[in-house]
FILUM-839434 format. One record per residue (C-alpha): residue in three letters; z, y, x; residue number from 1. Coordinates in steps of 0.05 Angstrom, whole numbers. Each point is the difference from the previous one (the first is absolute). Layout:
BEGIN
+------+--------+--------+--------+------+
| rofi |     c3 |     c2 |     c1 | mipa |
+------+--------+--------+--------+------+
|  ALA |      Z |      Y |      X |  NUM |
...
+------+--------+--------+--------+------+
end
This chain:
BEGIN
+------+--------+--------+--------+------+
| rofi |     c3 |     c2 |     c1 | mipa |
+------+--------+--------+--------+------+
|  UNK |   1359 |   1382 |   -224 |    1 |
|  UNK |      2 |    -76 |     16 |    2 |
|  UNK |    -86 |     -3 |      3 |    3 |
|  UNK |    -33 |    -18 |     58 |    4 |
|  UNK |    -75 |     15 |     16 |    5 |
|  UNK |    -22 |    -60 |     45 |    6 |
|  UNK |    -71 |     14 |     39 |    7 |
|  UNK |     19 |     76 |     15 |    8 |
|  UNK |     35 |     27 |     54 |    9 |
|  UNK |     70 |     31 |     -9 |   10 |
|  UNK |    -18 |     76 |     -5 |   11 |
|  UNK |    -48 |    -21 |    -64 |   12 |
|  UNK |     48 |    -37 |    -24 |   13 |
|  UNK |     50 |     61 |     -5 |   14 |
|  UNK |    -59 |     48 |    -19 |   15 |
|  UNK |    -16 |    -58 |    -67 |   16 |
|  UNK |     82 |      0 |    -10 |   17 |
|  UNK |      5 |     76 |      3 |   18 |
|  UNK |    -60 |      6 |    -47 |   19 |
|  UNK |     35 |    -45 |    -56 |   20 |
|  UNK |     67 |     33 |      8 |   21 |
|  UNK |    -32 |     64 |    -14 |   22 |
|  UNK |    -40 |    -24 |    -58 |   23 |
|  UNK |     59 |    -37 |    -32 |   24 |
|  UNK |     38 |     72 |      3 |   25 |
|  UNK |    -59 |     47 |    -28 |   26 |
|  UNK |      1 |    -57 |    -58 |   27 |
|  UNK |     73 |      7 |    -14 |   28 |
|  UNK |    -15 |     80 |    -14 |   29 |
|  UNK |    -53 |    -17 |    -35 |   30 |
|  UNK |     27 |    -49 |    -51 |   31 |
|  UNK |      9 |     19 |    -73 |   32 |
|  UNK |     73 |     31 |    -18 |   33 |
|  UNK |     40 |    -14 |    -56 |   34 |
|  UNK |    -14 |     71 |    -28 |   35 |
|  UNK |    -71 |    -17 |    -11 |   36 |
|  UNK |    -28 |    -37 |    -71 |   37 |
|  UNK |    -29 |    -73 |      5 |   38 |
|  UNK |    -79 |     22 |    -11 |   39 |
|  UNK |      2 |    -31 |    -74 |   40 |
|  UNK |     52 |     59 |    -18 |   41 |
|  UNK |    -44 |     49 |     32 |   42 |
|  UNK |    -62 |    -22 |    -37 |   43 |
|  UNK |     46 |      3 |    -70 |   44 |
|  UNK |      8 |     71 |     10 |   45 |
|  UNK |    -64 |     24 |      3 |   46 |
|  UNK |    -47 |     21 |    -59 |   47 |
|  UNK |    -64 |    -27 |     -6 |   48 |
|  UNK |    -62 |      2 |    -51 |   49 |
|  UNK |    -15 |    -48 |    -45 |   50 |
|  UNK |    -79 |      2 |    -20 |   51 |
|  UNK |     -4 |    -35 |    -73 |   52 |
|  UNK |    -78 |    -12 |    -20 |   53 |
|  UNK |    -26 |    -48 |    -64 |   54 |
|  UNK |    -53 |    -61 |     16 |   55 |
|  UNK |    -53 |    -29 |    -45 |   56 |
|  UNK |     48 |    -41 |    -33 |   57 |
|  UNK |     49 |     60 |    -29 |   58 |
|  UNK |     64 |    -29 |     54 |   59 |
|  UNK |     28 |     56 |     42 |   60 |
|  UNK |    -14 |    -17 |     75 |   61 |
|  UNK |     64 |     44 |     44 |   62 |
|  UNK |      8 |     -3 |     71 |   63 |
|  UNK |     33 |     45 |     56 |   64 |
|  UNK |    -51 |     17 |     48 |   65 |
|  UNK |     44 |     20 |     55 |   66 |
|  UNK |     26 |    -66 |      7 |   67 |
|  UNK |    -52 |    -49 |      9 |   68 |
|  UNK |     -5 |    -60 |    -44 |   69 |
|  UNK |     53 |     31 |    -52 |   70 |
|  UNK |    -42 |    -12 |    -63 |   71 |
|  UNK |     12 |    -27 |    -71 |   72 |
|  UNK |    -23 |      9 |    -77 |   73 |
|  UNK |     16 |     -2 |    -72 |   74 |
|  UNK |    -15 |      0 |    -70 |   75 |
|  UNK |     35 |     62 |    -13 |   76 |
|  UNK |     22 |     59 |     43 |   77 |
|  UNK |     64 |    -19 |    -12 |   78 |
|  UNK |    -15 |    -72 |     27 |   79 |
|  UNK |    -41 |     26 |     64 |   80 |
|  UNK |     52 |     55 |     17 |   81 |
|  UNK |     64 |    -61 |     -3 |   82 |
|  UNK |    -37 |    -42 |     38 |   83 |
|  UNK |    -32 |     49 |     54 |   84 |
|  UNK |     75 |     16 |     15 |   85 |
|  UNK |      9 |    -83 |      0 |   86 |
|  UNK |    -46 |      2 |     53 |   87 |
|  UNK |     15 |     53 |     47 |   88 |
|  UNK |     65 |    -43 |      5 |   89 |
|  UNK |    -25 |    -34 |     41 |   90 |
|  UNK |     -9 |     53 |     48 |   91 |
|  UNK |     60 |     39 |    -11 |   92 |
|  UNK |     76 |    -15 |    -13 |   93 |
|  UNK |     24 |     38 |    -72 |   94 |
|  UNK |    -75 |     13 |    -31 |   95 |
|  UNK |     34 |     26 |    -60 |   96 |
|  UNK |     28 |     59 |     43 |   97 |
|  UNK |    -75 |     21 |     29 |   98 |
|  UNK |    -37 |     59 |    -25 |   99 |
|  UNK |    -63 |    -22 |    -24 |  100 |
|  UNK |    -45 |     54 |    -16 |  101 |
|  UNK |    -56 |    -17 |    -53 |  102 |
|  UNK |    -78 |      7 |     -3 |  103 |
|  UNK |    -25 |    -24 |    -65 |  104 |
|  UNK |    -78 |      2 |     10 |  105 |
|  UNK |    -39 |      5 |    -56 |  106 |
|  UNK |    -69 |     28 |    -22 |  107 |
|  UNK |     -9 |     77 |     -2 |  108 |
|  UNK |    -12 |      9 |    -74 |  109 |
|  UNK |     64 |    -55 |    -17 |  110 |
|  UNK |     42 |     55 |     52 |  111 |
|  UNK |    -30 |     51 |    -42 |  112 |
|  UNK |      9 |    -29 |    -66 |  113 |
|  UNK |     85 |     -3 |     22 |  114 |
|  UNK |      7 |     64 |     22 |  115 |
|  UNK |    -31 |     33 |    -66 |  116 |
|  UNK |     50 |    -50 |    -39 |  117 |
|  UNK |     58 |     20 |     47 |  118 |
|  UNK |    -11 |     78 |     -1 |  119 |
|  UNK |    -15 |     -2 |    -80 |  120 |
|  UNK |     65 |    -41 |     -5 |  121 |
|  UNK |     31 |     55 |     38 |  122 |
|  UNK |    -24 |     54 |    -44 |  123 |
|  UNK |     22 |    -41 |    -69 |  124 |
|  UNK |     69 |      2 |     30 |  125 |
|  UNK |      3 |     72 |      6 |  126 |
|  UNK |    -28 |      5 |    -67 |  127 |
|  UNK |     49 |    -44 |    -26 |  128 |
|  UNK |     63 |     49 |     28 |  129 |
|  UNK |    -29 |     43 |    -24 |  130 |
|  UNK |    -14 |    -20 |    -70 |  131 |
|  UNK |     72 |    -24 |      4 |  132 |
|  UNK |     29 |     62 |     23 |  133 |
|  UNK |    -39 |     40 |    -65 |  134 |
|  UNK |     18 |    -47 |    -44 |  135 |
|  UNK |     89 |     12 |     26 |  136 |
|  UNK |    -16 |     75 |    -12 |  137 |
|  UNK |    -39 |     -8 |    -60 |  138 |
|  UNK |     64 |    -47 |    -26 |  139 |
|  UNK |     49 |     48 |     30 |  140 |
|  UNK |    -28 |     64 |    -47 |  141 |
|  UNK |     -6 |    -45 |    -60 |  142 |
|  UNK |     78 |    -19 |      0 |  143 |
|  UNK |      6 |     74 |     22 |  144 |
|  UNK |    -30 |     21 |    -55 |  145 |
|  UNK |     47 |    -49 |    -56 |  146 |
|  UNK |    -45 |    -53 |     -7 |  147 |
|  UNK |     31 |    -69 |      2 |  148 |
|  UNK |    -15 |    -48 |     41 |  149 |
|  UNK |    -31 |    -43 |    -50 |  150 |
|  UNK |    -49 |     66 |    -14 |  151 |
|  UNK |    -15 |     16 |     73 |  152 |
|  UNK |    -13 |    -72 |     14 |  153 |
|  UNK |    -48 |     -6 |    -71 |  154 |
|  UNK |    -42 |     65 |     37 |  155 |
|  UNK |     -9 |    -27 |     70 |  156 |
|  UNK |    -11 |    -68 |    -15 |  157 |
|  UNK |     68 |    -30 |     35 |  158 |
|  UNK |     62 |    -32 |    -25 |  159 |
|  UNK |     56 |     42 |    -22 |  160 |
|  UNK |     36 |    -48 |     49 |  161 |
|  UNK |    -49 |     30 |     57 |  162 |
|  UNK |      5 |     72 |    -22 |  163 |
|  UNK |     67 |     -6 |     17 |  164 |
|  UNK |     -6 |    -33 |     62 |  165 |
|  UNK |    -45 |     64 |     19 |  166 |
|  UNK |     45 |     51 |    -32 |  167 |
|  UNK |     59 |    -26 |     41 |  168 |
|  UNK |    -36 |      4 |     74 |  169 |
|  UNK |      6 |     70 |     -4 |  170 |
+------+--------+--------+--------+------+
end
């Protein structure tokens, strides 16, 4: 090394030179390697959790809380969801390839009023296999039976077009 350490005497200034050699070579093991992801990549692959909550005005107010400042709103859901990931874009490198979990907070009885609507559109669909399902066997032993199409149709309330849609998924 090509420094020189006026003031001091000769074995300080070897102790001060020996001192930087060693630091320069625990900070060449130390440096980054080319295996390892620039911290922006890093951050893209994590998940995080959005929280999504209304304000007086009716606009959707969205913001990550695990990264600080990360914060946005919209009209819509829609909107506030598009531009949440807009923002944490700034953060992270590829937003659109994060995992963003969702909280949509909303009053107990509106949570309570979607999961009665979601469970009773639930059961309709199984009713409606199954009505559909009675209706192809109820078709089925009508053709059986010699009736034409235009009959069994005329009974069940259907098209003989439909009747024979049914009688054909056998």
């Amino acid at each position: 090394m090509g420094v020189e350490f006026k003031g001091r005497g000769r074995r300080a200034d070897e102790a001060i030179r020996r001192a930087l050699e060693l630091a320069a070579r625990d900070a060449s093991r130390d440096r980054a390697r080319s295996r390892t992801l620039p911290r922006k990549e890093v951050a893209a692959l994590k998940s995080y959790t959005a929280i999504f909550e209304r304000d007086e005005s009716g606009s959707w107010l969205a913001r990550i809380p695990s990264i600080r400042g990360c914060h946005t709103y919209g009209r819509t859901l829609e909107q506030a969801r598009t531009r949440l990931r807009e923002a944490l874009g700034l953060w992270i490198d590829r937003p659109e390839h994060a995992v963003i979990e969702e909280a949509i907070r909303l009053p107990a009885d509106l949570r309570t009023a979607i999961q009665r609507s979601r469970r009773t559109r639930e059961r309709a669909e199984r009713e409606r296999e199954n009505a559909q399902e009675q209706t192809r066997a109820a078709a089925e032993a009508l053709v059986d039976e010699g009736l034409s199409l235009r009959d069994a149709g005329e009974l069940l309330g259907l098209s003989h077009q439909r009747v024979q849609q049914l009688v054909q998924t056998q």
